[in-house]
C-alpha positions in Angstrom: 9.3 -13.9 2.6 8.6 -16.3 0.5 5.4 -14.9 -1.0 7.3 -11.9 -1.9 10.0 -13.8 -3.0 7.1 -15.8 -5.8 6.6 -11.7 -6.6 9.8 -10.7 -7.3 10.1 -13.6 -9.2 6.9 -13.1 -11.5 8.0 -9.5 -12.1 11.4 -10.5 -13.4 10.2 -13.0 -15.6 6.6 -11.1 -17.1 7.2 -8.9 -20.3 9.1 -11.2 -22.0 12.2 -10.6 -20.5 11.7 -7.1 -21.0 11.7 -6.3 -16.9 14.8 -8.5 -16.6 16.7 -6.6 -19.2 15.5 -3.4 -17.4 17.1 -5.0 -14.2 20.3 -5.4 -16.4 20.6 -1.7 -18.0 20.3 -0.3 -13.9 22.6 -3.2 -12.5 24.2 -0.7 -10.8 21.6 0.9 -9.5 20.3 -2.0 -8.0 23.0 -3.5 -7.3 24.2 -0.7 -5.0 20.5 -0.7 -3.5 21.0 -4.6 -2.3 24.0 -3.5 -0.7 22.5 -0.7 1.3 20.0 -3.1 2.4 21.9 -6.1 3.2 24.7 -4.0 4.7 22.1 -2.4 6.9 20.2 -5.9 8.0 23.6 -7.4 8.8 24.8 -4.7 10.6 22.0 -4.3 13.3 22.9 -6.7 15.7 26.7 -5.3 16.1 26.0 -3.0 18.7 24.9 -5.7 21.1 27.2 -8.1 20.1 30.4 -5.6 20.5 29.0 -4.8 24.1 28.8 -8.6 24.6 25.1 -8.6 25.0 23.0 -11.7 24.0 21.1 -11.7 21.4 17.7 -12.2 21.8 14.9 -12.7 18.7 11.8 -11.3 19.1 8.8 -14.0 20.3 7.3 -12.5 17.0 8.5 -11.4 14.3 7.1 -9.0 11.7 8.5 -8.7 8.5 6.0 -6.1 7.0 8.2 -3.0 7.8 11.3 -4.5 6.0 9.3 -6.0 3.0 6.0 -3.9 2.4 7.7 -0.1 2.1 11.1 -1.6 0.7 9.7 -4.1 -2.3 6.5 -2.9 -3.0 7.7 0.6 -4.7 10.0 -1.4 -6.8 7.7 -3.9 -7.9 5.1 -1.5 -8.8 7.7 0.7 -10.3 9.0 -2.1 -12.6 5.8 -3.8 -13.7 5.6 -0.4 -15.6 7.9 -1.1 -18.0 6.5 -0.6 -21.5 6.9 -3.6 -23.4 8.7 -3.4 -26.9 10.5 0.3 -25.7 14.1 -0.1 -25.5 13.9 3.5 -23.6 14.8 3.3 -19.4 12.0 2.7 -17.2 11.8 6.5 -15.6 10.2 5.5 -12.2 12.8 2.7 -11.2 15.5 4.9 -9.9 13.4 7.4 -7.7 11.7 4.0 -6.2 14.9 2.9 -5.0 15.7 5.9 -3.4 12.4 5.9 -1.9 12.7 2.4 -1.0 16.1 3.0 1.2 14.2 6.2 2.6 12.0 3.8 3.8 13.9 1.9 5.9 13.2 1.6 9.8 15.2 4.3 12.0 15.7 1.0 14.0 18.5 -0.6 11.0 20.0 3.3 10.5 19.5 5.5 13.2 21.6 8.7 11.9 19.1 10.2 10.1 22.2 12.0 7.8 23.5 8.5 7.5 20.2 7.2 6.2 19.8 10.2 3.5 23.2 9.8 2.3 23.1 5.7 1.5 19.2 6.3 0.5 21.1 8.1 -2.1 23.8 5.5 -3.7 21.9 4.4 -6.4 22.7 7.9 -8.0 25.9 7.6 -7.4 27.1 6.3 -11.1 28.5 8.5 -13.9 24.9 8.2 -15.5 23.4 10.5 -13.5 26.5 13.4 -13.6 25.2 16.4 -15.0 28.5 16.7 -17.3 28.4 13.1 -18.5 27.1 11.8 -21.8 23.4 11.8 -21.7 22.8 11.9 -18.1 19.2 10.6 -16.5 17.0 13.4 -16.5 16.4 15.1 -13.2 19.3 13.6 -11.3 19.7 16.3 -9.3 15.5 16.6 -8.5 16.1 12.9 -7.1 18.8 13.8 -4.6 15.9 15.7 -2.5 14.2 12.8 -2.2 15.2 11.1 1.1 14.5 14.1 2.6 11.4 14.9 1.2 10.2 11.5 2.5 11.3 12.2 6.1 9.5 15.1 6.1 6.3 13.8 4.9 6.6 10.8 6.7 7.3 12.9 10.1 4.2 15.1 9.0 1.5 12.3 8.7 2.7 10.3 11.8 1.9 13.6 13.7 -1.7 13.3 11.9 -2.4 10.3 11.4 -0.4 7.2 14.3 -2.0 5.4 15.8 -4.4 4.7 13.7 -2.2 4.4 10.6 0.7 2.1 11.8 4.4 3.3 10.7 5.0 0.8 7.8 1.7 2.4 6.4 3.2 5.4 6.7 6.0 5.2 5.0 4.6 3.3 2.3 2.1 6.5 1.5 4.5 9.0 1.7 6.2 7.0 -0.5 2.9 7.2 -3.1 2.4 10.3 -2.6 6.2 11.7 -3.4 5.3 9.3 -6.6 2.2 10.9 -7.7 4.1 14.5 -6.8 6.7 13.8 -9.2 5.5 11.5 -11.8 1.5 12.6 -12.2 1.2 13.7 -16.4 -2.0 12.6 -17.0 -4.8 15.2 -16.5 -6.8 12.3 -14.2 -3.3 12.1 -12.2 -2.7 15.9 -12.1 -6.5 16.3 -10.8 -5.6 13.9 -7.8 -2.2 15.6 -7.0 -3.9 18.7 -7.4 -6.3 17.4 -4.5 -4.4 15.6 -2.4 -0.7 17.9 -2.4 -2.3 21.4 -2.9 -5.8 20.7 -0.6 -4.0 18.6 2.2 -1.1 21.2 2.6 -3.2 24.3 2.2 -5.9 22.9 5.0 -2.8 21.5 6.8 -0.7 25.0 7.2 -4.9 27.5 7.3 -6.4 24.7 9.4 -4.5 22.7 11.8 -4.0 24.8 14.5 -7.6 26.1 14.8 -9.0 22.3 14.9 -7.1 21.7 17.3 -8.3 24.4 19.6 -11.7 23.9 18.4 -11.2 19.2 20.2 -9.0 21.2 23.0 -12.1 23.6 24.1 -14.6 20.6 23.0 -12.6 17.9 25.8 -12.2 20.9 28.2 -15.7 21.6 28.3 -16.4 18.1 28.4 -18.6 18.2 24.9 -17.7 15.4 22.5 -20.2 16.7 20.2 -21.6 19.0 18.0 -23.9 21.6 18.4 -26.8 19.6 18.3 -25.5 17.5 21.1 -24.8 14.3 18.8 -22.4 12.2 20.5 -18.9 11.9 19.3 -17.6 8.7 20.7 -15.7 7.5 17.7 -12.6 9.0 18.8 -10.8 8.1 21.5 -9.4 10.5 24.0 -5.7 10.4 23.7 -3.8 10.6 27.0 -2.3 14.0 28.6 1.1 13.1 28.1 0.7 12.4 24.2 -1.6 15.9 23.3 0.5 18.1 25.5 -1.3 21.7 25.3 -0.1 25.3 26.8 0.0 25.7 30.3 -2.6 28.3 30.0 -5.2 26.9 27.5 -6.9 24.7 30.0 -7.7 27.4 32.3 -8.7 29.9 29.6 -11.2 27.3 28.0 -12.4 26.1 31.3 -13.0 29.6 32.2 -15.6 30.6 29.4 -19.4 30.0 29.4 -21.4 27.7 27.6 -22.7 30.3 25.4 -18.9 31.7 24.9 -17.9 28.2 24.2 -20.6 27.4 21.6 -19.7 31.0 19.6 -16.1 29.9 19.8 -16.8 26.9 18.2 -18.9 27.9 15.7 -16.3 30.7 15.0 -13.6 28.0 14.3 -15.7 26.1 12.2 -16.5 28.7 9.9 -12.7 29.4 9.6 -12.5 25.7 8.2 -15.1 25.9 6.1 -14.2 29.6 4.6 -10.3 28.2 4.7 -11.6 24.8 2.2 -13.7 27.1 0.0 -10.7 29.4 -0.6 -8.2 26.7 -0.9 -11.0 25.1 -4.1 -11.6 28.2 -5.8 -8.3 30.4 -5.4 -6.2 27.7 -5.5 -7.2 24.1 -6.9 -9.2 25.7 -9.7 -6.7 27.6 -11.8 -4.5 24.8 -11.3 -6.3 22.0 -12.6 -7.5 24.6 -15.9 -4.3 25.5 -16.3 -2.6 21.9 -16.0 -5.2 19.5 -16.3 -7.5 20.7 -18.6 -6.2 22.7 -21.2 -6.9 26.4 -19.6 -10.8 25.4 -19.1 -12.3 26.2 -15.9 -12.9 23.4 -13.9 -16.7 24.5 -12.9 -17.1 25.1 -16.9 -15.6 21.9 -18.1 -17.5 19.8 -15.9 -20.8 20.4 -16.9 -19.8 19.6 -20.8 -18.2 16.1 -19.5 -21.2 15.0 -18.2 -24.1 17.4 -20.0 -23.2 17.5 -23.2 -25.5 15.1 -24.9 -28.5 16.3 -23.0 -30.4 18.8 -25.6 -31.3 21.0 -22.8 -27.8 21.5 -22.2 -27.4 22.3 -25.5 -29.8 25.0 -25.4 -28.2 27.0 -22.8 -25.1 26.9 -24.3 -26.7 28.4 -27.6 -28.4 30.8 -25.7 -25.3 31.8 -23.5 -21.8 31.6 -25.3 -23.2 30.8 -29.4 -20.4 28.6 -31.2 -18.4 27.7 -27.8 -19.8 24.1 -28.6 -21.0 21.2 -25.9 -18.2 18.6 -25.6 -14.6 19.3 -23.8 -13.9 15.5 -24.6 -13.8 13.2 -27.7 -16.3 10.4 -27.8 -19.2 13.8 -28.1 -22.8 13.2 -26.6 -22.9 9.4 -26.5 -19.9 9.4 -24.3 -21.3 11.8 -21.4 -24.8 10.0 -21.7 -22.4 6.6 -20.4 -21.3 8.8 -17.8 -24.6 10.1 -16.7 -25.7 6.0 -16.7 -22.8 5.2 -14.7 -23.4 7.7 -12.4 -27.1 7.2 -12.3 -26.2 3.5 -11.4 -23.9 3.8 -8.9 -26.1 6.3 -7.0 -28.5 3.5 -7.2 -26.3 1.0 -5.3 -24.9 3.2 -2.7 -29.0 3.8 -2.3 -30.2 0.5 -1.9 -27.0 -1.2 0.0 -27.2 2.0 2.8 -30.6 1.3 3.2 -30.3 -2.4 3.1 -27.7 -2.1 5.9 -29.6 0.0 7.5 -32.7 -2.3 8.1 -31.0 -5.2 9.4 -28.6 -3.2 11.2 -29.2 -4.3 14.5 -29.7 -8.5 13.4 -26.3 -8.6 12.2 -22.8 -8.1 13.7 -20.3 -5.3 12.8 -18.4 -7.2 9.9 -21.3 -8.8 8.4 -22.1 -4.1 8.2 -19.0 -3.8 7.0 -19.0 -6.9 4.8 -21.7 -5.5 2.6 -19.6 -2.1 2.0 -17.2 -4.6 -0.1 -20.2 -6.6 -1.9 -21.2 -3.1 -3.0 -17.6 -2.3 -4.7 -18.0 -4.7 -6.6 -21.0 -4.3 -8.0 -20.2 -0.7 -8.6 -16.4 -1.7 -10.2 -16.4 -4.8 -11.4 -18.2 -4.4 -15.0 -19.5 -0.4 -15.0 -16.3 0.7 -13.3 -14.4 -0.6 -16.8 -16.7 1.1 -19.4 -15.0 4.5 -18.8 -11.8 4.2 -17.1 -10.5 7.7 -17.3 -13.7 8.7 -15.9 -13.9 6.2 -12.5 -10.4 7.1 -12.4 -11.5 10.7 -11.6 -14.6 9.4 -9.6 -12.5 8.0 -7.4 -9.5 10.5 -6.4 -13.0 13.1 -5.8 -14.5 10.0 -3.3 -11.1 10.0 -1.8 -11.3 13.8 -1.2 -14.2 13.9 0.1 -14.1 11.1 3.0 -11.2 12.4 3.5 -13.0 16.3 4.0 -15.6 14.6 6.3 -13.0 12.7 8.6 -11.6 15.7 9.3 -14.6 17.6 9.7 -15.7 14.5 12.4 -12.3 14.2 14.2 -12.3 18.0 14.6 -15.2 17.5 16.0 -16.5 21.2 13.5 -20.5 21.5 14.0 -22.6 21.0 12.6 -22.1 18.3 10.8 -18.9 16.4 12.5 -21.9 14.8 14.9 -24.5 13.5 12.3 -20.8 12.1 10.4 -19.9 9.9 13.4 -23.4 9.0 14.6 -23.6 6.9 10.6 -20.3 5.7 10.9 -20.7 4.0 14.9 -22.4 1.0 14.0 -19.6 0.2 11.3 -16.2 1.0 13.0 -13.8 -1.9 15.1 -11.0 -1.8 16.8 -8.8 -0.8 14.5 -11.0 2.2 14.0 -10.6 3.2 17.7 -6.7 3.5 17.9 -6.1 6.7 17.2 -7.9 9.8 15.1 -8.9 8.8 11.9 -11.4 5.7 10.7 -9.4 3.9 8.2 -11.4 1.2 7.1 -13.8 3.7 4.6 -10.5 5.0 3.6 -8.6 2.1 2.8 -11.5 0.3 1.4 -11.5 3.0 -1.3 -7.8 2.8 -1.8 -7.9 -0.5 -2.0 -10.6 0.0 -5.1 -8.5 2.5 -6.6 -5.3 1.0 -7.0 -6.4 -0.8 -10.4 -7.2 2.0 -11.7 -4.6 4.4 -10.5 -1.4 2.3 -11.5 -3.1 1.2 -14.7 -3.1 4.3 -16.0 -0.1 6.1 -14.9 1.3 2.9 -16.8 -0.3 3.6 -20.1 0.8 5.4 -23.0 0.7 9.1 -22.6 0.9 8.7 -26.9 -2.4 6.6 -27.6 -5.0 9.4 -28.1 -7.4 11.5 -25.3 -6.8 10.7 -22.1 -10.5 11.3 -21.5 -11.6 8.9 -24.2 -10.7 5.0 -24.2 -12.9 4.0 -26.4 -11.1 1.7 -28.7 -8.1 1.0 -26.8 -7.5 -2.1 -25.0 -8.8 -2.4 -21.1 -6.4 -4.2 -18.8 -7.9 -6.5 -16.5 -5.5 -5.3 -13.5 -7.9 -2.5 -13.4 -10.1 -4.5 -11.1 -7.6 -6.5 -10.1 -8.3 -4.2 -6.6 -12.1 -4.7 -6.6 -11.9 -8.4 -7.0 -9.5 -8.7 -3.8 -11.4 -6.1 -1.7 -14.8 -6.2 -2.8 -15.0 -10.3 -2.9 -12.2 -11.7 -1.5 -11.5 -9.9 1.4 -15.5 -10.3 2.4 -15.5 -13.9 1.2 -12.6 -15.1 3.4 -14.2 -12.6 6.4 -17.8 -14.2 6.3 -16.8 -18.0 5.6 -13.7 -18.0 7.8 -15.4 -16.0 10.8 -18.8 -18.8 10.4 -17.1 -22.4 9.2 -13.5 -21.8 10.1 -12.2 -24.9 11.5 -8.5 -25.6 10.3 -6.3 -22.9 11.9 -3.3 -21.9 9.7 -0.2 -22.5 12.1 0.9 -19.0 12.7 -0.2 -16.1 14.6 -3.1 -13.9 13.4 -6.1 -16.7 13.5 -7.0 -17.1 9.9 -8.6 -20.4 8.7 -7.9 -22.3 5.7 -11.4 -22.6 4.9 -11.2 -18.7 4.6 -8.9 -18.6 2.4 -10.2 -21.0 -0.1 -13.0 -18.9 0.1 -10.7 -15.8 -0.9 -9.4 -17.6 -3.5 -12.4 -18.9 -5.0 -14.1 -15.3 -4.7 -11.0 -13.6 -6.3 -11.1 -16.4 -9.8 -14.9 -15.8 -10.1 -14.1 -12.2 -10.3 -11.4 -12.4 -12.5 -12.6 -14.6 -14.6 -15.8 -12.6 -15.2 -13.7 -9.5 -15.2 -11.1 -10.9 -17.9 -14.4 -12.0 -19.9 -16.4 -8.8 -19.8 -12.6 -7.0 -21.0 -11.6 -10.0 -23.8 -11.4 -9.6 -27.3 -12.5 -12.1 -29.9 -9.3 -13.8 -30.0 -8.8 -14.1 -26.2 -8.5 -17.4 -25.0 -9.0 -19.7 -21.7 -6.6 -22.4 -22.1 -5.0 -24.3 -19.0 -2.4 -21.8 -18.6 -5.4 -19.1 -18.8 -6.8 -20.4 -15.4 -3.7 -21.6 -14.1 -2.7 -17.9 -13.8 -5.9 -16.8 -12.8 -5.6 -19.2 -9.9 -2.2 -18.0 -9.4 -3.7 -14.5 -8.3 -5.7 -15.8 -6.3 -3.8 -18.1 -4.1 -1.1 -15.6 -3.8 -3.7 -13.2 -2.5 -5.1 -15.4 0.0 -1.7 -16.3 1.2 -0.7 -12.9 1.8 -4.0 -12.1 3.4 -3.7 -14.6 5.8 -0.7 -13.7 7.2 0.1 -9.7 6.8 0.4 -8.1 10.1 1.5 -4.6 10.9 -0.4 -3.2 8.0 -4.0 -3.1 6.5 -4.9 -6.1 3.8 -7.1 -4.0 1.8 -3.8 -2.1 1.0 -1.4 -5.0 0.4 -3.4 -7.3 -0.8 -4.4 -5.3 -3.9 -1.1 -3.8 -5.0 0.2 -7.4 -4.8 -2.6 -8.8 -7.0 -2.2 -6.1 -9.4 1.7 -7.2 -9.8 0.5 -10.3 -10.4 -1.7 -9.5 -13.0 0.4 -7.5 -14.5 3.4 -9.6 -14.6 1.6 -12.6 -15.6 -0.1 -10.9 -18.3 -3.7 -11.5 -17.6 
């Protein structure tokens, strides 16, 4: 509480006052927010009381579901207030909404009752259709609450256990955000991905992978069709994966040879059902919206080709006159991205291999450890040069692990095999609740968060949002990589080795690991906020004293979040930071 409480409070007080007076324009707003809340916190131990039950506190009590979904959206959603516009902030009301959605079923059981206070903060004569000026797309916002149910309800059936239900809401709660908000053609590309490929594999896809794990347990073959062994993912009990009557019998019934066409007929239906999903859907979509009517396959090539002569040439040869660049910033700018992309093959190269050697001298977080030292050297300095363009690195990373997790927990030969076989020597506990491995994904989310906040912040106005060459870079865009990539493995590998001093709550961090976090995260940032300064940039007392502020507040946070994944948290709070005190 009170770490959030320090956030809240560096918000309010960052943009010179220009958050606060935000605050003041939607006092309503927010003030009928608070009251939801508090209302709702006060009220949930009347039940027992008015039966004349005691009341008993839990031995341990976790905070994260009422702090991480309800402040976080807020926070985020204020800290992109432009500075100097005396226009509204459009993404604080929706983030209340989405906030109250967010609350536990436990506090508000009626799920009608929930939508309808979810819903308050709309309820002023602003956001009347017939008043004066109303907010723009009132009336969109009112479908909020249950548009967050929904999702919510939809990835707890995919995704719990292994994504805990404070995670859960707090995604659905990104992802409504990036529905309704994405402008930029970086942001469209994700949405594009994300919305239009995870629904169209959901509703073409879902039932036949789960027929293809049913006849795979039924048959007793955890693996693929080369016999690789798929012992990632647990098998749930009976009673949680209840299945027809009949299907048992009917897969225990065919041969093995029956069995293996089966599976390889479902697979191909995956496969075929992704392929069509790319080109008949995701591909006019992101020409149409994202790229100014260019097919995606076409303009790809010119991003990254266009200063190569040879390129050149068959453009001359085929279309005469179409030109070679789709971007500004012409050859030298696609050479960088050929370099960066060069380079970071490089790393992923050597570290895999690296890992790969020692793998049986080291433990399983030392493996994973060297995942996050790899991050950063990817991010920290390279991952800056061309923002726009990690930006879209990125959402396509996400896509993909996100393709090959399904393709291993659907257990699809042949590939679903070789895909878990690499991942077993890096997966933990955590990894074995349910069926998805997180810790790939999150690591990459944690990454991204710099990038993707930083630039749904910036000004639409300032020139091509493919080319940032001349325009300021903000150091909260590796605000992520600095608490993923070195803190998080700094306070891992120094806590786990010389961690004596215990910090006096549950969860077993050390002190010594934290200093290590927040010694790891000021090296970063100070090396990122001197590869991104300018001539006049300074580093005054002040200077480090907010660098160390980061930092600290990082390593607190890190040592004592429970119910939801640090690589998460602990990045979306350091960016805040950042951003609020204007590093």
């Amino acid at each position: 509480m009170g770490l959030m409480g320090i956030l809240v409070g560096i918000v309010l007080c960052s943009r010179e006052g220009r958050i606060w007076s935000e605050v003041g324009i939607r006092k309503q707003e927010f003030t009928a927010w608070a009251a939801v809340l508090f209302t709702a916190l006060a009220s949930y131990p009347l039940p027992s009381l008015l039966h004349g039950e005691p009341l008993v506190l839990p031995r341990s009590l976790d905070l994260s579901p009422l702090l991480y979904p309800i402040v976080f959206p807020i926070m985020v959603a204020l800290s992109m207030t432009k500075e100097n516009i005396k226009s509204k902030n459009p993404f604080v009301v929706s983030n209340l909404i989405l906030s109250l959605s967010s609350l536990p079923p436990t506090l508000i059981p009626s799920r009608d009752l929930r939508w309808t206070l979810s819903l308050l903060p709309l309820a002023f004569p602003s956001h009347f259709p017939r008043w004066p000026n109303p907010e723009p797309n009132s009336d969109a916002l009112s479908f909020l609450p249950p548009l967050h149910f929904v999702l919510s309800s939809v990835l707890t059936s995919l995704l719990h256990p292994s994504l805990s239900s404070t995670e859960l809401r707090m995604i659905a709660t990104a992802l409504i955000n990036l529905l309704i908000y994405a402008s930029s053609p970086q942001a469209i590309i994700l949405k594009a991905v994300l919305w239009g490929g995870g629904l169209g594999t959901l509703i073409l896809c879902e039932d036949v992978i789960r027929w293809n794990v049913n006849l795979a347990r039924s048959k007793g073959q955890a693996s693929d069709s080369e016999g690789e062994p798929l012992n990632i993912t647990p098998k749930a009990p009976m009673s949680a994966r209840p299945k027809p009557v009949s299907q048992k019998p009917f897969y225990t019934a065919l041969t093995r040879e029956q069995a293996r066409k089966r599976k390889l007929a479902y697979s191909l239906w995956v496969y075929g059902s992704i392929v069509c999903i790319v080109i008949m859907a995701l591909r006019p979509y992101i020409g149409k919206y994202a790229l100014g009517g260019v097919d995606p396959f076409l303009w790809a090539p010119g991003y990254l080709l266009c200063g190569q002569s040879w390129y050149q040439n068959i453009v001359d040869t085929i279309a005469p006159g179409s030109g070679y660049c789709v971007t500004e910033g012409a050859a030298s700018a696609a050479n960088l991205r050929l370099l960066i992309i060069g380079y970071w093959l490089l790393v992923l190269a050597v570290g895999i291999s690296l890992v790969t050697a020692v793998l049986a001298h080291i433990e399983v977080d030392t493996r994973r450890k060297v995942f996050h030292g790899m991050v950063v050297i990817m991010f920290l300095i390279p991952g800056v040069l061309d923002p726009a363009f990690t930006y879209l690195g990125l959402s396509l990373t996400l896509a993909v692990f996100l393709l090959l997790d399904t393709v291993r927990a659907g257990q699809l030969p042949p590939f679903s095999g070789k895909i878990a076989v690499f991942l077993q020597p890096f997966v933990d506990g955590r990894d074995l609740k349910g069926p998805v491995i997180v810790s790939h994904v999150f690591l990459l989310l944690g990454c991204s968060v710099g990038w993707w906040f930083t630039l749904a912040s910036a000004d639409s106005q300032a020139g091509d949002a493919w080319d940032w060459s001349g325009r300021r870079i903000d150091l909260a865009f590796v605000s992520g990589v600095v608490c993923v990539g070195l803190g998080d493995a700094a306070a891992s590998l120094i806590g786990r080795r010389f961690g004596r001093t215990k910090w006096g709550w549950r969860g077993g961090k050390s002190v010594e690991g934290s200093l290590a976090f927040t010694s790891a995260v000021m090296t970063g940032l100070s090396v990122g906020r001197w590869w991104v300064g300018t001539e006049t940039q300074t580093w005054s007392l002040v200077d480090w004293a907010k660098i160390a502020t980061v930092g600290l507040w990082g390593s607190m946070v890190e040592a004592v979040v429970t119910g939801v994944n640090d690589n998460i948290v602990v990045p979306v709070g350091a960016w805040i930071v950042v951003r609020g005190l204007g590093l």
